[in-house]
N, C-alpha and C positions, 0 to 999 in steps of 0.2 A: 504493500500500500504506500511505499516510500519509492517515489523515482529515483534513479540510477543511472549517471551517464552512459551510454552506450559502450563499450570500451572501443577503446583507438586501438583495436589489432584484430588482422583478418584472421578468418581460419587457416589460409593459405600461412600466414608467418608461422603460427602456433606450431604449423605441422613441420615448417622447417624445423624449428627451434627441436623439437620435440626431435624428429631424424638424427639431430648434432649429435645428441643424446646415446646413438642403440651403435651396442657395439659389433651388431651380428650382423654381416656385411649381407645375408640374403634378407631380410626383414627392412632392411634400411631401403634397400633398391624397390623391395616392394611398396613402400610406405611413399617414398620419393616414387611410384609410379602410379600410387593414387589418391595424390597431392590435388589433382583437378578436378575429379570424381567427387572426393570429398569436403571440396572450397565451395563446389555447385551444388551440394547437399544441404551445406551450410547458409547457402544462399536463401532455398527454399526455405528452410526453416524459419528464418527470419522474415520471410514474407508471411506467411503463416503465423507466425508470430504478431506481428503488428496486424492482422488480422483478425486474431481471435480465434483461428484455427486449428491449430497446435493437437488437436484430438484428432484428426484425420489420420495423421501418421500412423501406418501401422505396425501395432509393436509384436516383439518376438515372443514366444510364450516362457514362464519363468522356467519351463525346462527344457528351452534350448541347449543343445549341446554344444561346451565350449567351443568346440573345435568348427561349428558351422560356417561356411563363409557367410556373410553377411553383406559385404558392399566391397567395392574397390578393390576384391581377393585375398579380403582382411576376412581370420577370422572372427568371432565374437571376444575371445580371448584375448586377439591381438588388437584389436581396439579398445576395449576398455585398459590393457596396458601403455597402449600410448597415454593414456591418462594419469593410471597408479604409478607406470614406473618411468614419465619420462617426460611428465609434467608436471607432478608433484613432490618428487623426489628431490631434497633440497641441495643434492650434488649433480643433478642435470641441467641442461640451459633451458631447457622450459620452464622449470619454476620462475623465472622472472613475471611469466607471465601469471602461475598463483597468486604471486607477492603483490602484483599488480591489482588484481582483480579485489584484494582482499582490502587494499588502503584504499582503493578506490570508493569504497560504503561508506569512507572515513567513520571509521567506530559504530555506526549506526547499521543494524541490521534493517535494508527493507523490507521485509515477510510484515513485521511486526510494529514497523513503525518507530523502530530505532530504540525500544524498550531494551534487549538483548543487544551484545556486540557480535558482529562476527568473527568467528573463529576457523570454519572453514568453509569449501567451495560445496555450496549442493548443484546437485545438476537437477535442473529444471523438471525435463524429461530426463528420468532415470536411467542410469547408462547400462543398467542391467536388462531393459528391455530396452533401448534404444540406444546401443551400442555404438550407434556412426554419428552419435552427438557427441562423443565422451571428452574431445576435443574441442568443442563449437564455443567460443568464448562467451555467445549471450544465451548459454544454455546454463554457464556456471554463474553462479549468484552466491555472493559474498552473505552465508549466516549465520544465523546464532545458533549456541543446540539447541536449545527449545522449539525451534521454529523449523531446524534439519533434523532433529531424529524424533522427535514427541510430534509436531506439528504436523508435517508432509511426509517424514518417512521417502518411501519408495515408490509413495502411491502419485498416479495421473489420473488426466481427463482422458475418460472415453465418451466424451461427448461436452458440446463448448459452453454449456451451463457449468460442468462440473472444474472449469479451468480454474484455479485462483490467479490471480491478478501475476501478471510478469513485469517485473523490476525495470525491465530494459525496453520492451517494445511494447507495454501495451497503449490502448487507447487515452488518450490526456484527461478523458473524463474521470475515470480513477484518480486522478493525481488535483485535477484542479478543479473539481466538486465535489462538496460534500453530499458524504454517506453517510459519516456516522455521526447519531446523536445521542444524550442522552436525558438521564430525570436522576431526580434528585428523591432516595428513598429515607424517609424520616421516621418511620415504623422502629421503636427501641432504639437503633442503632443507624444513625447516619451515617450514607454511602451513595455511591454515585453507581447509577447503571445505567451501562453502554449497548445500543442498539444499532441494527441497521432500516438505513429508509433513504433506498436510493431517487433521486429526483424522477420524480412523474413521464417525465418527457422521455427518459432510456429507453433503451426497448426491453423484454424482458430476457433478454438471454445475460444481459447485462446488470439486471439488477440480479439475477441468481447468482452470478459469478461473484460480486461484492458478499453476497449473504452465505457463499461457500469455501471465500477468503476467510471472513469473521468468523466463521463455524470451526474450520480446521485449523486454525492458527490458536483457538481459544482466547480470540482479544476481549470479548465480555469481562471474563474473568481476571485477565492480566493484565488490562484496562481499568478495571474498578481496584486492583491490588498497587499500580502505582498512584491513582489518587487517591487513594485511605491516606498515606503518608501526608500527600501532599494535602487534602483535608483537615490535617490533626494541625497539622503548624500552620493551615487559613483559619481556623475556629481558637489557636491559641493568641492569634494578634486582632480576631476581633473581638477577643472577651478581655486584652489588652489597650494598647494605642490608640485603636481603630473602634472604642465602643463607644466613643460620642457620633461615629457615625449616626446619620439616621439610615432609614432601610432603603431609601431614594440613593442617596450619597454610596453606601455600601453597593449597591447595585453597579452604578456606574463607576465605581473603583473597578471591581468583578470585572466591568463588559471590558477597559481599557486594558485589559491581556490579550482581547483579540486581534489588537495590532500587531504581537508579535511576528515577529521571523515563521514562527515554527507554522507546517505545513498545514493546512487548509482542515487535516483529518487527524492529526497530530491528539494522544488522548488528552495533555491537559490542555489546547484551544477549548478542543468537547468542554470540557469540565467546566470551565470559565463562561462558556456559553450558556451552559445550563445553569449554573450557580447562579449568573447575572439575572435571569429569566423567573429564578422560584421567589416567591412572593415571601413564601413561608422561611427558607433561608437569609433572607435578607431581611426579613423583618426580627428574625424570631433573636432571645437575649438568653446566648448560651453560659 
């Protein structure tokens, strides 16, 4: 849900880089001979990508045997190695391009919204069933583990409802309209819950894919756990400094966070949005 510069390197470099790497002179010459085959794979995918398409592809089944050829007269094996051993290995020349990808988030995981940092590359589509991606640099996505092993896992769209949102190519309406909102629950224990409600005007394959982002990533939950924090220290400076505010005054302190920097879906804009808006928080004398 957090955009992502594209990265500045084709597949065609990656795969040199990665070649520099393999010291088995038949594997090298293979790999340098389906250098083109697999720059025009990568192509495809990125059109598909910024389409919203990405579920068309068809994937291998989980008990493909290693050894299968798969693309380029690479097999399944020797593709996802160009990966494990020859691009993330921190004694190969492709790592530059891990290292790359990985400051590139600067600190911010975008799955999640920048909550979690990233730690390593997940691939988009899984390289375990889509093997001639393993390589594809806007298929790797700089995340956090919450968000690559709890969150997404290994699993894909088999169909373009079920896509969640891609970092790198998808449509800007994710990135620069808001989807998510929230309410303010005052029952016992005051907290904030986060919702989706995407704009009227999307179509619906679009507002599924937001409401399959928020579902699988578990932002409700990890959305309302970093503003309980940031809750406790707003309720401790307005029962402090800020309690000659009146409930007018305290509101419009609230709303003047929505100028910040932070993106348009960012959890605590939500927060501040909805705080500014409750009647009963603003007025009420904690």
């Amino acid at each position: 849900m957090r955009k992502i510069v594209v990265p500045n390197i084709s597949a065609e470099d990656v795969l040199n880089l990665c070649k520099k790497g393999i010291g088995t002179i038949d594997l090298k010459n293979r790999v340098e001979a389906a250098v083109v085959e697999l720059s025009q794979i990568a192509t495809s995918y990125q059109k598909k990508g910024k389409a919203g398409e990405l579920s068309e592809f068809e994937p291998l089944t989980r008990k493909t045997d290693d050894n299968t050829v798969v693309t380029a007269g690479l097999t399944k094996k020797e593709l996802i190695n160009l990966y494990e051993n020859y691009l993330r290995k921190t004694d190969k020349p492709g790592r530059i391009v891990y290292d790359t990808l990985i400051l590139a988030a600067e600190d911010k995981c975008p799955y999640c919204g920048g909550i979690g940092r990233p730690r390593n590359l997940d691939h988009f589509m899984p390289k375990a069933v889509f093997p001639q991606f393993s390589t594809v640099p806007v298929n790797l996505i700089p995340a956090c583990r919450d968000c690559n092993m709890d969150g997404k896992g290994q699993d894909f769209a088999q169909r373009p409802n079920e896509q969640i949102i891609h970092p790198y190519l998808d449509n800007e309406c994710f990135f620069e309209e808001q989807w998510v909102y929230a309410h303010v629950i005052s029952e016992n224990l005051c907290y904030i819950d986060y919702f989706v409600r995407p704009p009227k005007h999307w179509n619906p394959i679009n507002k599924e894919r937001v409401a399959t982002h928020f579902n699988d990533f578990e932002l409700a939950k990890r959305f309302s756990i970093q503003a309980a924090e940031e809750l406790t220290t707003l309720i401790s400076q307005r029962k402090g400094f800020m309690s000659q505010l009146s409930s007018s005054e305290f509101s419009q302190y609230l709303a003047s966070f929505l100028d910040s920097p932070l993106f348009i879906n960012h959890w605590k804009k939500i927060m501040y949005q909805c705080l500014a808006a409750d009647d009963w928080f603003c007025s009420f004398t904690f």
